[in-house]
Wavefront OBJ file of the C-alpha trace (Angstrom):
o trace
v 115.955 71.132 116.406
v 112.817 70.327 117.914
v 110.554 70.000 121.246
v 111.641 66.891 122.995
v 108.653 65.156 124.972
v 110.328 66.527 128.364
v 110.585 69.962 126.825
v 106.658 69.802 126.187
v 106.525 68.642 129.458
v 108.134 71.301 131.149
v 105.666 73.610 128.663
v 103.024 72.158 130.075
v 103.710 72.743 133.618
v 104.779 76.391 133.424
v 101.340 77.098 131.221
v 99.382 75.386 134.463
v 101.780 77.359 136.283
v 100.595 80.798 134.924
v 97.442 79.687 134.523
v 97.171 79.244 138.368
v 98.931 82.593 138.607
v 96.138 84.650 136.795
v 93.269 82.917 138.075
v 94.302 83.754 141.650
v 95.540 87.344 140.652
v 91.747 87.813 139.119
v 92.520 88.093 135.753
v 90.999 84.455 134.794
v 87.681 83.235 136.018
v 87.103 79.830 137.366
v 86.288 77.581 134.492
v 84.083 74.786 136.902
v 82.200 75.047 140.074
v 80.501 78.158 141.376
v 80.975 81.558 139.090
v 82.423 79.368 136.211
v 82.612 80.962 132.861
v 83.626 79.652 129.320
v 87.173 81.223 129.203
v 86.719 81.221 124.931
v 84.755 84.463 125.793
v 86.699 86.115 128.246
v 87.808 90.146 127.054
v 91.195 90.780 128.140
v 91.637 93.785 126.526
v 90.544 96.042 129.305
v 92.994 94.792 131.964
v 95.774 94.749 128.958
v 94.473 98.454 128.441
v 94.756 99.251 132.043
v 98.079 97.661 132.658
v 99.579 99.652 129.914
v 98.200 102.843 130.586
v 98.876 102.035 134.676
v 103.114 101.321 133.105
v 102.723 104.882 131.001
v 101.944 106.441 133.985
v 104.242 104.657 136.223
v 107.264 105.569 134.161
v 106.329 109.219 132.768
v 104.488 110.177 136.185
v 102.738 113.398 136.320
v 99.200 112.353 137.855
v 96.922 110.802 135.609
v 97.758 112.823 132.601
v 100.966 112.800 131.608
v 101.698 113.188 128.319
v 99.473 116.047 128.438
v 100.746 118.803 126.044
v 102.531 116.316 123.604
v 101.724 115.449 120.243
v 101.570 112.148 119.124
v 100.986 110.600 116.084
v 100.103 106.674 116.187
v 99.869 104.818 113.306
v 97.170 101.879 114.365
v 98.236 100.449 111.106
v 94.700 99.500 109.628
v 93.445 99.674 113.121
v 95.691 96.728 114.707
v 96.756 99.472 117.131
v 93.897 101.206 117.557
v 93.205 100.667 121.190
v 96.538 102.118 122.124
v 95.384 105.637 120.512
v 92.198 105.901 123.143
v 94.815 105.411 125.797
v 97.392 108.152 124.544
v 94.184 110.501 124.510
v 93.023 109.475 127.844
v 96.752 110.591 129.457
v 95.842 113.736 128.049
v 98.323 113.483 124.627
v 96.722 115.408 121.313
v 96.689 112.288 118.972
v 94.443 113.862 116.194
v 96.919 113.360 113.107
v 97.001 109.288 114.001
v 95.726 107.338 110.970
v 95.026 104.156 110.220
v 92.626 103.588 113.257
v 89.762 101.529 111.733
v 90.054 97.974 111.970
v 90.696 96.343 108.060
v 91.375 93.040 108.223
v 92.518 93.212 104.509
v 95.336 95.495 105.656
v 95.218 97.769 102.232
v 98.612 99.457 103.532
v 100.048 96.485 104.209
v 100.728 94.369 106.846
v 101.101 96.229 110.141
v 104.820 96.289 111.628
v 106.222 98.456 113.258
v 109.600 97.896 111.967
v 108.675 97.932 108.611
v 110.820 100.577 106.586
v 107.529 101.625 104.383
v 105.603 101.866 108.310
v 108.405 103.894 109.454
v 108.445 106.424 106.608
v 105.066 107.077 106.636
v 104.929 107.617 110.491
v 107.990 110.193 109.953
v 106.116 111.627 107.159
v 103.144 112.223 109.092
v 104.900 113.448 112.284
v 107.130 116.153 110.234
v 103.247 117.514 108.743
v 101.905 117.744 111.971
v 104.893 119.104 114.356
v 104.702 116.230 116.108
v 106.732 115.409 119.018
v 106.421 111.416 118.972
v 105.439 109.083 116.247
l 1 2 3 4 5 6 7 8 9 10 11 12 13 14 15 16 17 18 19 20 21 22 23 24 25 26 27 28 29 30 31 32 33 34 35 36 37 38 39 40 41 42 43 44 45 46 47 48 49 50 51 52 53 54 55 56 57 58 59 60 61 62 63 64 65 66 67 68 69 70 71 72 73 74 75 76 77 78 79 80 81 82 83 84 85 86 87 88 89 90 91 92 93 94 95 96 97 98 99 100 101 102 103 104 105 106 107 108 109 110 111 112 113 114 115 116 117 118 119 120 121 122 123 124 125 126 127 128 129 130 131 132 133 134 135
C-alpha cells in the first residue's frame, strides 16, 4: 500500500478545496492582502465549541438548555476533554462529579481514550457514586 503521486494529488486539491470552503464560510481568515493574519495563530476552539453545543441543541432541543436536570459525569481524561464539560454546564446539565478536568500533559491516568476498558470502568464507577444519569 501506499499514496500514489495522483492520490497526493487528488489530496491536494480537496485540502485547497476545503480550504476555500472555510475561508468563505468565515471560519479562516485571509492569509495575504487586506485583514491578513498568520493562520499558525488562529483559535478554533470557540467555533468548534459553538458548533457542538449549536448540534447538542439541535438534536436534544428544549431552548437553550437542554440537558437541564440531568446529571452528567465527564471524564476530561487529564483535561483532554475539558472544554466539552463548560459546554454540558452551559446547556444547563449538573456536571460537578466530572474529574480529570485539568490539563496534564503527562497523562498520570493514562492516556485518554474513550474506549479504553480502564477509562470506561472508572467513568461507570464514578457515575454509579454519583446517581448519575450519563457518563
Amino acid at each position: 500500500g501506499g499514496y500514489t503521486k495522483a492520490d497526493i494529488d487528488t489530496l491536494i486539491i480537496g485540502a485547497i478545496r476545503e480550504a476555500r470552503h472555510w475561508h468563505d464560510f468565515g471560519v479562516l481568515p485571509p492569509t495575504s492582502g487586506d485583514g491578513a493574519v498568520d493562520c499558525t495563530h488562529v483559535d478554533f476552539m470557540p467555533h468548534y465549541r459553538n458548533r457542538l453545543r449549536d448540534a447538542i441543541i439541535a438534536e436534544v432541543g428544549g431552548g437553550d438548555k437542554p440537558l437541564a436536570g440531568l446529571k452528567i459525569v465527564l471524564n476530561a481524561g487529564n483535561g483532554s476533554g475539558y472544554f466539552f464539560n463548560d459546554i454540558l454546564a452551559d446547556l444547563g446539565a449538573d456536571v460537578s462529579n466530572s474529574f480529570l478536568l485539568t490539563p496534564d500533559g503527562t497523562f498520570p491516568s493514562g492516556v485518554p481514550n474513550p474506549e479504553s476498558t480502564s477509562m470506561i470502568a472508572e467513568t461507570k464507577s464514578k457515575c454509579e457514586e454519583c446517581c448519575a444519569d450519563l457518563g
